[in-house]
FIMARTOR-626546 format. One record per atom (N, C-alpha, C): x, y, z; residue in one letter. Coordinates in steps of 0.02 Angstrom, whole numbers, plus 32768, in hexadecimal, padded with zeros to 4 digits. Atoms other than C-alpha are relative to their C-alpha. Layout:
REM FIMARTOR-626546
XYZa
...
REM end
This chain:
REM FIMARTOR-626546
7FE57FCD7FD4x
8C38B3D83A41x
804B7FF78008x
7FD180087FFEx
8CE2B3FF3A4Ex
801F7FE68031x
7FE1802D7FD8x
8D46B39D3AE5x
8014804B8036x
7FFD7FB47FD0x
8D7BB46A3B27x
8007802B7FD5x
80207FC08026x
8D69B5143AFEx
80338020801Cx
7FC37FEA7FE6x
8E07B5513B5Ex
80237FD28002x
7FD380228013x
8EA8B4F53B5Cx
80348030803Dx
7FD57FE77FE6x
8F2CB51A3BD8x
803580328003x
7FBE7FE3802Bx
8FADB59A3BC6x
80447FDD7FF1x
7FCA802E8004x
904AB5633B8Ax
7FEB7FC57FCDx
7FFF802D800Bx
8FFFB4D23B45x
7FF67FF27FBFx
800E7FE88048x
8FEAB4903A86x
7FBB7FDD7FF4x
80358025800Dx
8F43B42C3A94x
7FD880137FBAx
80027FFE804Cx
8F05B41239F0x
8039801C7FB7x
7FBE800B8038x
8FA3B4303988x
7FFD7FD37FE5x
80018039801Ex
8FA5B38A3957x
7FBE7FE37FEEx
80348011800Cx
8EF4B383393Bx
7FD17FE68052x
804080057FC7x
8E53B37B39B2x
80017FBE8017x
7FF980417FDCx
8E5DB2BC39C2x
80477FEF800Ex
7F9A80168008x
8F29B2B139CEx
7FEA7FE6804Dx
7FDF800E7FB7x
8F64B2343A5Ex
80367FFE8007x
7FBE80148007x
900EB2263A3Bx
802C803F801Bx
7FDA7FD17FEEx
9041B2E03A53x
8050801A7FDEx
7FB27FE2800Ex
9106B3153A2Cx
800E7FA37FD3x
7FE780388039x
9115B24639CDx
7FE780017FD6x
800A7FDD8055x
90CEB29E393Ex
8044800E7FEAx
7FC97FE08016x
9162B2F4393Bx
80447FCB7FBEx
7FD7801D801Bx
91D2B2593914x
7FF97FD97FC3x
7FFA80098047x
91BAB2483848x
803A7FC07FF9x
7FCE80318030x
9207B1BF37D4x
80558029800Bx
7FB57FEA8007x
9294B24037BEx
8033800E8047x
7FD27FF87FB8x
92C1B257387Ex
80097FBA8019x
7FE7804E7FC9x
92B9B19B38B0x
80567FF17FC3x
7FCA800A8030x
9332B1943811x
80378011802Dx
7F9F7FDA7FCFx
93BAB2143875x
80097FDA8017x
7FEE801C7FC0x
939EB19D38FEx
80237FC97FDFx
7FE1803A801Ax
93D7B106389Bx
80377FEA7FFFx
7FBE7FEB8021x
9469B15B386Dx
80308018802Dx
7FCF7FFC7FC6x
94A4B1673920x
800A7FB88004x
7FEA80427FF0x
94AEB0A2391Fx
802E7FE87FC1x
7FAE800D8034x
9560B09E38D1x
80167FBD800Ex
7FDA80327FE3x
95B1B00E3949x
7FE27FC08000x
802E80267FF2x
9519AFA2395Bx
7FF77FE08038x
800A80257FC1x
9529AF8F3A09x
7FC680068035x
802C7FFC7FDBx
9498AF823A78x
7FF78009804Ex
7FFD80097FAAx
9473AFB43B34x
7FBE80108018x
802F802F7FE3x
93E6AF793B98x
7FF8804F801Bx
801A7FB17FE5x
93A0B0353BDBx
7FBA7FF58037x
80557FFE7FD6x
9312AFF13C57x
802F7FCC8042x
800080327FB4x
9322AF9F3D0Fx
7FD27FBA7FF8x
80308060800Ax
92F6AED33D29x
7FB5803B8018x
80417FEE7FE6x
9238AEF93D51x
800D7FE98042x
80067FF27FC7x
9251AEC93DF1x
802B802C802Ax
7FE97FD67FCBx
92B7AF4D3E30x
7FE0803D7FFDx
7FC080187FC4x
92C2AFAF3E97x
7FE37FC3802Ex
801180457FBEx
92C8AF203F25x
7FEC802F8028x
80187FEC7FD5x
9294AF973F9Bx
7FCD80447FD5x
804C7FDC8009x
91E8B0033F94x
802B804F7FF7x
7FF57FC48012x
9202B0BB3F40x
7FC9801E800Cx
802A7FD78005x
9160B0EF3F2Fx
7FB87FC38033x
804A80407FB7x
90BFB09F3FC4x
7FC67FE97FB0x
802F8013802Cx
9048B03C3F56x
80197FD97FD1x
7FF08016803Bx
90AEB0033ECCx
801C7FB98007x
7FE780417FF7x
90EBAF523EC6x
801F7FE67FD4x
7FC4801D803Ex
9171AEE53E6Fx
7FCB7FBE7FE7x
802F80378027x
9129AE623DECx
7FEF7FC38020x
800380327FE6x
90F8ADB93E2Cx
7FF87FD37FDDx
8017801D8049x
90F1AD2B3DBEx
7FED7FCB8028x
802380327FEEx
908BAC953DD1x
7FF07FC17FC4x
7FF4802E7FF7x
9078ABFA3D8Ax
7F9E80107FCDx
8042800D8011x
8FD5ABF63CF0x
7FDD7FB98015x
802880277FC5x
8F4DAB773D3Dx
7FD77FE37FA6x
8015802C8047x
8F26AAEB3C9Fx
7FC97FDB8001x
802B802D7FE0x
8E9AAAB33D0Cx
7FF680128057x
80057FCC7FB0x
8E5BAAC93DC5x
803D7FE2801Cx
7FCD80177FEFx
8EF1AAA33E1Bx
80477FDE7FE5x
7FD7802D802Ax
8F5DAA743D9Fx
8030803A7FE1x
7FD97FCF8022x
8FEBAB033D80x
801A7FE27FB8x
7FDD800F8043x
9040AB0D3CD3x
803C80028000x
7FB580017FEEx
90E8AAF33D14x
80197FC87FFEx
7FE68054800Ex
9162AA503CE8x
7FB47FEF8002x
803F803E8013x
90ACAA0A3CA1x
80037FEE7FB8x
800F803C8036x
90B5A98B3C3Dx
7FC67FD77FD4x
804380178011x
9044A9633BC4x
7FEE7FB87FEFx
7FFF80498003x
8FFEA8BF3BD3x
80057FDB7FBAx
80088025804Cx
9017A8433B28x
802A802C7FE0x
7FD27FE98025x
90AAA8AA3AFDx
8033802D8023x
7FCD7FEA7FDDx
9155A8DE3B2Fx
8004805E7FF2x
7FEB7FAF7FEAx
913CA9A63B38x
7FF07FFA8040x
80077FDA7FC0x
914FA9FB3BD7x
7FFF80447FEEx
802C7FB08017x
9104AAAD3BD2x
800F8026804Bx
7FFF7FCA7FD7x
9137AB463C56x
7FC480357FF0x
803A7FBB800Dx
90AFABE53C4Ax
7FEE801D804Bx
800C7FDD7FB8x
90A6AC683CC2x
7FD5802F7FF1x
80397FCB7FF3x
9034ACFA3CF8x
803580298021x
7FCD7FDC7FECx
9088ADA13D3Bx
7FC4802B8026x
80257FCD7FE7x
901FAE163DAFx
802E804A801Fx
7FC47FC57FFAx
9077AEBC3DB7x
7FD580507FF2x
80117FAE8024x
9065AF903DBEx
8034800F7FD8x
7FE17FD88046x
9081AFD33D13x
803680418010x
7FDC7FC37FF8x
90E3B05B3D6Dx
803E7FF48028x
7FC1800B7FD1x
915CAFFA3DE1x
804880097FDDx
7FB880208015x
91F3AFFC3D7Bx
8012802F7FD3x
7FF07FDE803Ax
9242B03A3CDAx
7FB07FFB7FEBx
80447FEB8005x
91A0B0903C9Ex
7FFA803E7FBBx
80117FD9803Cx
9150B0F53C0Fx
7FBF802F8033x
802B7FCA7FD0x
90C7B1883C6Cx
7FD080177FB3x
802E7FE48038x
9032B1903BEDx
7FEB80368018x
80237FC37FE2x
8FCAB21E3BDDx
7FCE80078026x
8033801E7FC6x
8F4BB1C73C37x
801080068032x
7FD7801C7FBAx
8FBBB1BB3CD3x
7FFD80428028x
80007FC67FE4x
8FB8B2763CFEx
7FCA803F7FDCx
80187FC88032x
8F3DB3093CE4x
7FF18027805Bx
801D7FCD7FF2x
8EF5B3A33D29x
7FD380248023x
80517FF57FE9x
8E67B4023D91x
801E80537FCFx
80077FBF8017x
8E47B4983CF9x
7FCE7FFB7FD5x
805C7FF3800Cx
8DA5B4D63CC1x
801780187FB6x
7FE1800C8048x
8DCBB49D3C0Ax
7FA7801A7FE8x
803F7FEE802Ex
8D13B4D33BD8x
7FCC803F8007x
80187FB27FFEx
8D0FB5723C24x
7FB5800F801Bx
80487FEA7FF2x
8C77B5683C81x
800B802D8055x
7FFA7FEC7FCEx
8CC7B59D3D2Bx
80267FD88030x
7FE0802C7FD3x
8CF3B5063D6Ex
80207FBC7FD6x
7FD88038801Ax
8D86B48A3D64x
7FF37FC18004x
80018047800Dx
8D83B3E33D12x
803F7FE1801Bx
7FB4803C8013x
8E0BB34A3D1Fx
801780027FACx
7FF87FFA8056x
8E44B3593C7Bx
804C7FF67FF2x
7FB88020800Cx
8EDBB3193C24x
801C80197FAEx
7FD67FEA8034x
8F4FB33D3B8Dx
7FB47FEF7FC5x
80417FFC8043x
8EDAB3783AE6x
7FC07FF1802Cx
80357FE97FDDx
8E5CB39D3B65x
7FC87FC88019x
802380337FEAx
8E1EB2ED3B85x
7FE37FFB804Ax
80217FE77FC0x
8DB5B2E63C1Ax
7FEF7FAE8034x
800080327FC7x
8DA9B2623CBDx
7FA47FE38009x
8052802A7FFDx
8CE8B2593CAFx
7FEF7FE17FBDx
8029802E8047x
8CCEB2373C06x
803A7FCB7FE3x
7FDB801F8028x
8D6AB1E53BBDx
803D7FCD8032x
7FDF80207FE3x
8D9FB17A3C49x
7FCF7FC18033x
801D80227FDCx
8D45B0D53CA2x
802C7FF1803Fx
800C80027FC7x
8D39B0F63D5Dx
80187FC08021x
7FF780377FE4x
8D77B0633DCDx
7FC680088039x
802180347FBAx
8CF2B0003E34x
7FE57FBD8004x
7FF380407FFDx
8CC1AF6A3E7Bx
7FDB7FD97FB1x
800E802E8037x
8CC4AEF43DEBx
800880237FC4x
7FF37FC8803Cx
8D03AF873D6Fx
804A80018002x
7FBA7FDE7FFDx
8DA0AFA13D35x
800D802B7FDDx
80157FC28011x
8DE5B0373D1Bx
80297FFA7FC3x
7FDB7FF28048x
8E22B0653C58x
7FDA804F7FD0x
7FE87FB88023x
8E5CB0F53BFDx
7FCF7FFC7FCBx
80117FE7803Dx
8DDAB1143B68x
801880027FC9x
7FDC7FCA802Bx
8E56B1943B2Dx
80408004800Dx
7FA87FF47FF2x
8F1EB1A83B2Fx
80027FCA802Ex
7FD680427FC9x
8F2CB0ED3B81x
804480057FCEx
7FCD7FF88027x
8FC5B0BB3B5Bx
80217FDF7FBFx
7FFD801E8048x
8FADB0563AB7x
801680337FB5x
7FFB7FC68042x
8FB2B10E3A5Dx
804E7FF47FF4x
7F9D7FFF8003x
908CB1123A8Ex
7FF67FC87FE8x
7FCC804F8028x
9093B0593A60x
800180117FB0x
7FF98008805Bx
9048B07339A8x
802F802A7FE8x
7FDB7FD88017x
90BCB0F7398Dx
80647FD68017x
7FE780347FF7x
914BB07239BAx
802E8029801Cx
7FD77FD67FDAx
91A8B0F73A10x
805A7FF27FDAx
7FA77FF88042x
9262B102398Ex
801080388002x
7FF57FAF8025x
92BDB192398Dx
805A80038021x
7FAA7FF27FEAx
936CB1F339CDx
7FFE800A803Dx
80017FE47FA6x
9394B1F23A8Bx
8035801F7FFFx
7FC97FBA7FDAx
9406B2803AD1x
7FFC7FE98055x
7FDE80077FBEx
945CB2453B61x
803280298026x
7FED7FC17FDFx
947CB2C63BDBx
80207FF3804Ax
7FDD80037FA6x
94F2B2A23C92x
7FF3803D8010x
7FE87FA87FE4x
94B8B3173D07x
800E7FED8042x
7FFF800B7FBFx
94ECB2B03D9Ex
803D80358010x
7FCA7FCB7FD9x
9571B3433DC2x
7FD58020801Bx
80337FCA7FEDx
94DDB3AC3DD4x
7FD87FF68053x
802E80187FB9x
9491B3543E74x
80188030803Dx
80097FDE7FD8x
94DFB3D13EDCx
7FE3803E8000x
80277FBE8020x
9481B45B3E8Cx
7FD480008047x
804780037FC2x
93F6B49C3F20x
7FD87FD07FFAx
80348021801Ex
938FB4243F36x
7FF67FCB7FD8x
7FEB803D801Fx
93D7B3C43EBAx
7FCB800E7FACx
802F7FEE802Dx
9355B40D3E39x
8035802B7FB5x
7FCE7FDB8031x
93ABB4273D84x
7FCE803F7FD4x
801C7FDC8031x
9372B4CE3D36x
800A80167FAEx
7FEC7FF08046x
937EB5183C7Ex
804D7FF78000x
7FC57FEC7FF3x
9429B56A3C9Dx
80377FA58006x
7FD6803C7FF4x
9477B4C43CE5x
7FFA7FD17FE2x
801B802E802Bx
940FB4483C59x
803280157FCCx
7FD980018025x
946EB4A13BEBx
805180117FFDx
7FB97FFC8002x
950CB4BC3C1Ex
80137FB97FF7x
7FF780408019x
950DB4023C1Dx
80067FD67FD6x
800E80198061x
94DAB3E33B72x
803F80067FE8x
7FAC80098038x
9564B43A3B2Bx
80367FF68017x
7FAE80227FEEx
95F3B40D3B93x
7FFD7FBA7FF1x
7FEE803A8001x
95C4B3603B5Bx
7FDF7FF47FB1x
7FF4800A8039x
95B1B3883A9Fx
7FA47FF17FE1x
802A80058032x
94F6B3693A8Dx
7FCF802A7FEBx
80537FD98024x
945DB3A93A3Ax
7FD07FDD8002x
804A80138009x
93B6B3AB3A52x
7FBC80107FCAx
80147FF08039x
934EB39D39B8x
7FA77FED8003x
8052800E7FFDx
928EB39A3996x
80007FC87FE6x
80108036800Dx
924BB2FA39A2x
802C7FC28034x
7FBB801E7FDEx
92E2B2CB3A13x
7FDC7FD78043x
80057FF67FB3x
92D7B26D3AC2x
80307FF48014x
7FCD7FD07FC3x
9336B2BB3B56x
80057FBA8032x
800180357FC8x
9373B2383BC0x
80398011802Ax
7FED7FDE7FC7x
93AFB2693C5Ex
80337FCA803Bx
7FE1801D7FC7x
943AB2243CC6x
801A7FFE8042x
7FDD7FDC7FC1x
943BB2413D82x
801C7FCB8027x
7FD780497FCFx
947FB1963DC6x
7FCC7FD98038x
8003800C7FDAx
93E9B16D3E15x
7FED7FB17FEFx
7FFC804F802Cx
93CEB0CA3DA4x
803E7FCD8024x
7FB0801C800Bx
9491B0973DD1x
7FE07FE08050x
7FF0801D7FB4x
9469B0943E94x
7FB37FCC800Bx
804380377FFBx
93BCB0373E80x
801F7FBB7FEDx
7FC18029800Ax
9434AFBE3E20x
801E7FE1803Fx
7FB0801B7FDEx
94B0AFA53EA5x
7FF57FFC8050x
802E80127FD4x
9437AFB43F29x
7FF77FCA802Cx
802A80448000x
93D9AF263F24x
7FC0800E802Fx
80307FEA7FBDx
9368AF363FC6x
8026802D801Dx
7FED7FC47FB7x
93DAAF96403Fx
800B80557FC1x
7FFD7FBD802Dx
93C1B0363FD1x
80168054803Ax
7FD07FD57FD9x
941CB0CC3FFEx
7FD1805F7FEAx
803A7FC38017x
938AB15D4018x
801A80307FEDx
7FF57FBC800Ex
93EDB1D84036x
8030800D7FDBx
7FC17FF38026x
946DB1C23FA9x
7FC2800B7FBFx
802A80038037x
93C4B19E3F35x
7FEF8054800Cx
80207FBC7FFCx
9371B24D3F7Dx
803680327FD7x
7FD27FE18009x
9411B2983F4Fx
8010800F7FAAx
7FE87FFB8049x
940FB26F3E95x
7FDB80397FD1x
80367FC3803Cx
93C2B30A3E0Ex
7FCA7FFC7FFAx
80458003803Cx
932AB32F3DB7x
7FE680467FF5x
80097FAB801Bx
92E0B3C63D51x
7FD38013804Cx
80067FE87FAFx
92ADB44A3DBFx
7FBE80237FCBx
80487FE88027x
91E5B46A3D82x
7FEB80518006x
80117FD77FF4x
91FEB5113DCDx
802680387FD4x
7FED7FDB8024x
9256B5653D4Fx
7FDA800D7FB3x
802D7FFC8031x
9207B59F3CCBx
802880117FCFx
7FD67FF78051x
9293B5C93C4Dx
80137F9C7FECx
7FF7803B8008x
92A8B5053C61x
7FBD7FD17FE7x
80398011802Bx
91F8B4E23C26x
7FE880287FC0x
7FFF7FDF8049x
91F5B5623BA0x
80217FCF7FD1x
7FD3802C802Cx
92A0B4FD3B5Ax
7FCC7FBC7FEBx
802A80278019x
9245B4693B6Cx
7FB5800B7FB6x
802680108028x
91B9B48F3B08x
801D80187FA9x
7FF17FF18045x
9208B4F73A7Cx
804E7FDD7FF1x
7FCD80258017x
92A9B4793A6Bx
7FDB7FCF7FC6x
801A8030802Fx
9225B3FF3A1Ax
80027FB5800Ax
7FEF802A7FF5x
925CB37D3A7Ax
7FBB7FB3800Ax
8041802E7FF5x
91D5B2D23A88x
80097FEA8028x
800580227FC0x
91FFB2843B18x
8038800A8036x
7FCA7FDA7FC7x
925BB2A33BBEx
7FFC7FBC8027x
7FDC80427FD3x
92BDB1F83C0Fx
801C80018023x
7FCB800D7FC3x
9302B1EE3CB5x
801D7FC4802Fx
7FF3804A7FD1x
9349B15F3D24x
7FFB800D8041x
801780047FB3x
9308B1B53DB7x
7FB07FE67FECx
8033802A7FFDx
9247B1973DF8x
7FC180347FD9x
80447FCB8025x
91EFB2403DADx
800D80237FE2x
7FF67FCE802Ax
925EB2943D37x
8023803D8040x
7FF67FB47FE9x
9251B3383DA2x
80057FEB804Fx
8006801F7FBAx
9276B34B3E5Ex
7FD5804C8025x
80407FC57FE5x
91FBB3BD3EBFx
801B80148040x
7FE17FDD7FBBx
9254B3D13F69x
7FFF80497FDDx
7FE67FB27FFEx
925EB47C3F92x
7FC7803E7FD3x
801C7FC4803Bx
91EEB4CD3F1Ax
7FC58028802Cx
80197FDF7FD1x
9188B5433F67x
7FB57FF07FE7x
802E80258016x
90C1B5013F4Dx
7FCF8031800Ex
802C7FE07FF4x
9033B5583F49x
7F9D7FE07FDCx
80338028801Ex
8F75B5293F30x
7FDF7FF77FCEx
801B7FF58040x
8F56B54F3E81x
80357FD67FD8x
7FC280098032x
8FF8B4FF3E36x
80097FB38005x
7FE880418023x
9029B44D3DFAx
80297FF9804Ex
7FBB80127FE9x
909FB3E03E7Bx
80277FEF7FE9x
7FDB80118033x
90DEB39A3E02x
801380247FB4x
7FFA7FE98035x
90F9B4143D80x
80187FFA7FB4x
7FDD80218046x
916FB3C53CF6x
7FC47FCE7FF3x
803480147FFEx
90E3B34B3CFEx
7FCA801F7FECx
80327FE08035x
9058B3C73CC6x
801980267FE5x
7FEF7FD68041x
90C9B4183C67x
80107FDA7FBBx
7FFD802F8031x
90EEB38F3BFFx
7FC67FC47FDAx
803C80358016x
9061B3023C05x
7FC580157FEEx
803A7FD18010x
8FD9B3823C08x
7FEF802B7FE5x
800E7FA1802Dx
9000B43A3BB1x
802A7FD77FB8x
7FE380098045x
907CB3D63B26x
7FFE7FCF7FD0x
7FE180318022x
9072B3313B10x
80497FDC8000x
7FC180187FF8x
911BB2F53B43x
7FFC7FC58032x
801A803B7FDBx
9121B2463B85x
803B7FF88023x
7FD07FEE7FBEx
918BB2363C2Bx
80177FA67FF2x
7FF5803F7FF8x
91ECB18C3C30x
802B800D804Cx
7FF680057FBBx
922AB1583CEAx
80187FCB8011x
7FF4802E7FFEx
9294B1033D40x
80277FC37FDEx
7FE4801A803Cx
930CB0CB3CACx
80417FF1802Ax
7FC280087FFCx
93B9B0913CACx
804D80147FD2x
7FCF7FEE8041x
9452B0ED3C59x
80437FDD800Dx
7FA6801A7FDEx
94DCB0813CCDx
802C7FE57FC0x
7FD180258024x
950BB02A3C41x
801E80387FAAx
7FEC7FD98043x
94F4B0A53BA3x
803980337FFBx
7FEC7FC87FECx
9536B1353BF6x
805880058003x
7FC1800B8007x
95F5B0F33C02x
801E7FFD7FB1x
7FF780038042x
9602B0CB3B4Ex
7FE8803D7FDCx
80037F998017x
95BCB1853B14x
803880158013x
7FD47FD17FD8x
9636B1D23B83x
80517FEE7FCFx
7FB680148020x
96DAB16B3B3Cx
7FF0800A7FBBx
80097FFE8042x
9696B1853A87x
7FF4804D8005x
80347FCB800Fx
965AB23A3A9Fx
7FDC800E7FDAx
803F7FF5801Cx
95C1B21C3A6Fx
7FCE801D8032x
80447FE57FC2x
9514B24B3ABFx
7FC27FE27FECx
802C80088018x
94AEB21C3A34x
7FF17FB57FF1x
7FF380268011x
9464B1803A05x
7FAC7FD17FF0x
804180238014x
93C1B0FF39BFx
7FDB7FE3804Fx
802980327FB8x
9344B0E33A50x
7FC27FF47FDEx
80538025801Dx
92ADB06B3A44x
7FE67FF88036x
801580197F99x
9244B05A3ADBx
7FB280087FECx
806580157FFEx
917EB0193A9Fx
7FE67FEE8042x
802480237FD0x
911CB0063B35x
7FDA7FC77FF8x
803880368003x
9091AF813B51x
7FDC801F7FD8x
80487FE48015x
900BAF903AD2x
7FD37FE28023x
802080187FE5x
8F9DAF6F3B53x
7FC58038800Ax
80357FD68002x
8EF0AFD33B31x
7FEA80148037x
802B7FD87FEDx
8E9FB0463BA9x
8048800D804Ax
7FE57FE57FBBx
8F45B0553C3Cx
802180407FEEx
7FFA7FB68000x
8F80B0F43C71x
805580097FFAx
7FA8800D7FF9x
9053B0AB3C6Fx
80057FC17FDEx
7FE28046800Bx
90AEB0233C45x
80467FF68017x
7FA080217FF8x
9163AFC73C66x
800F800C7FBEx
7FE48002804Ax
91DFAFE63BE2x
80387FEC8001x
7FCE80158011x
9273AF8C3BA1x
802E802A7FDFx
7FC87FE3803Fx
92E4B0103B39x
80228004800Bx
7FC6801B800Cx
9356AFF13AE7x
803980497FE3x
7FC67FD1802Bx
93F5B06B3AADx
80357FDC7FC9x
7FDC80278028x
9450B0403A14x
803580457FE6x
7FC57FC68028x
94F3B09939CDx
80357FED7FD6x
REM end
């Protein structure tokens, strides 16, 4: 039996085939990671992710900074300065207990879905990008269960080792926009006053400064300078059209959700998060979060560049719905 029998509007489920998890990193072929290559002229490298433990102060209730601990070589016996007896090694080994979402982050397709009645019987399922579904293709958390993805954990992005061209876009001018919400109109006036293009297969990485002040932060974080910083505005719809027919594969911000939702007017049939099921769920476009451009973003600007080699593999860690990510920018 097929997985659904309706498919969202807007959306391309099954384009890439009935079992596809990957979505829009089809897109990026031998010959497009090539272009990207061919933006790393200088060979200089910049670090594009936050330490995992920031921010120092709580963004989102629930989430927590990593903790590391001390592996246990025996009951009581940590694996820290231990020495092994009848021979001069000393051995460190730690353990890390952490949410996959606190930090610089990758947003599988597991991580977000849907209530739509993908099988057409009347009534809505949970259902997620290529029509995967919450009862069948996902283990439930309870006691003594843990919960894992089936389907679209996030091992699918790792095998695809995530390579390609990032388009680095400043739109911290834009933060006084209403709201602070960037639409079509203002996405692209941006682009080209700063020379770049967005190409299929591309990812969009987004600079609203709110990476810089998490940075500089530390704990005493500055809400209302963070509230203040951009993000797409899900309520436009010439700004999700672009999105989908630019071709773009992935959408990177150094704020906490990509998009900012203040203000939007809500109603009970509709997404809160809309860039969110417009991307993870109707296209396939994998959301990264929470990034850092403080450092890339100066060196584009004095070179006028925009473009340039990003790598950013998540954890291959089978069945979660996120991961932490390290990427990297090279030019």
């Amino acid at each position: 039996m097929p997985r659904w029998l309706k498919r969202p509007e807007g959306s391309n489920w099954g384009e890439f085939g009935d079992d596809d998890q990957v979505g829009r990193m089809n897109l990026i072929t031998p010959e497009r990671r090539l272009r990207a290559i061919a933006q790393a002229r200088e060979g200089h490298v910049f670090l594009l992710g936050l330490p995992l433990d920031y921010p120092k102060a709580q963004i989102f209730p629930g989430r927590f900074p990593p903790v590391l601990a001390p592996t246990m070589a025996g009951e009581g016996i940590p694996m820290y300065d231990w020495e092994i007896k009848g021979a001069t090694d000393v051995v460190n080994d730690d353990r890390v207990t952490m949410d996959l979402q606190y930090s610089s982050q990758w947003d599988g397709f597991s991580h977000y879905g849907a209530c739509f009645d993908a099988d057409n019987d009347g009534v809505a399922e949970h259902v997620f990008y290529n029509g995967y579904r919450s009862d069948t293709d996902f283990v439930q958390p309870a006691e003594g269960v843990a919960p894992h993805a089936k389907a679209l954990g996030i091992e699918n992005l790792a095998r695809t080792c995530v390579q390609g061209r990032g388009v680095l876009v400043d739109v911290r001018d834009l933060a006084s926009l209403p709201n602070g919400r960037i639409g079509f109109k203002s996405l692209m006036t941006a682009i080209e006053a700063q020379g770049a293009t967005v190409e299929e297969g591309d990812f969009l990485c987004l600079y609203t400064g709110y990476g810089d002040l998490i940075m500089q932060g530390g704990a005493n974080l500055d809400r209302k300078a963070l509230n203040a910083c951009p993000g797409l505005d899900g309520s436009d719809k010439a700004l999700l059209d672009w999105i989908d027919t630019s071709g773009l594969a992935a959408i990177c911000a150094d704020n906490p959700m990509v998009e900012k939702i203040e203000g939007i007017e809500r109603c009970a049939d509709a997404a809160m998060l809309p860039v969110h099921e417009h991307c993870l769920v109707k296209l396939g476009i994998h959301l990264g979060e929470f990034w850092w451009f403080g450092g890339i973003a100066p060196w584009l600007a004095a070179h006028k560049r925009a473009h340039f080699l990003l790598t950013a593999p998540p954890l291959n860690l089978p069945g979660a719905v996120g991961s932490p990510a390290t990427p990297v920018g090279t030019v």
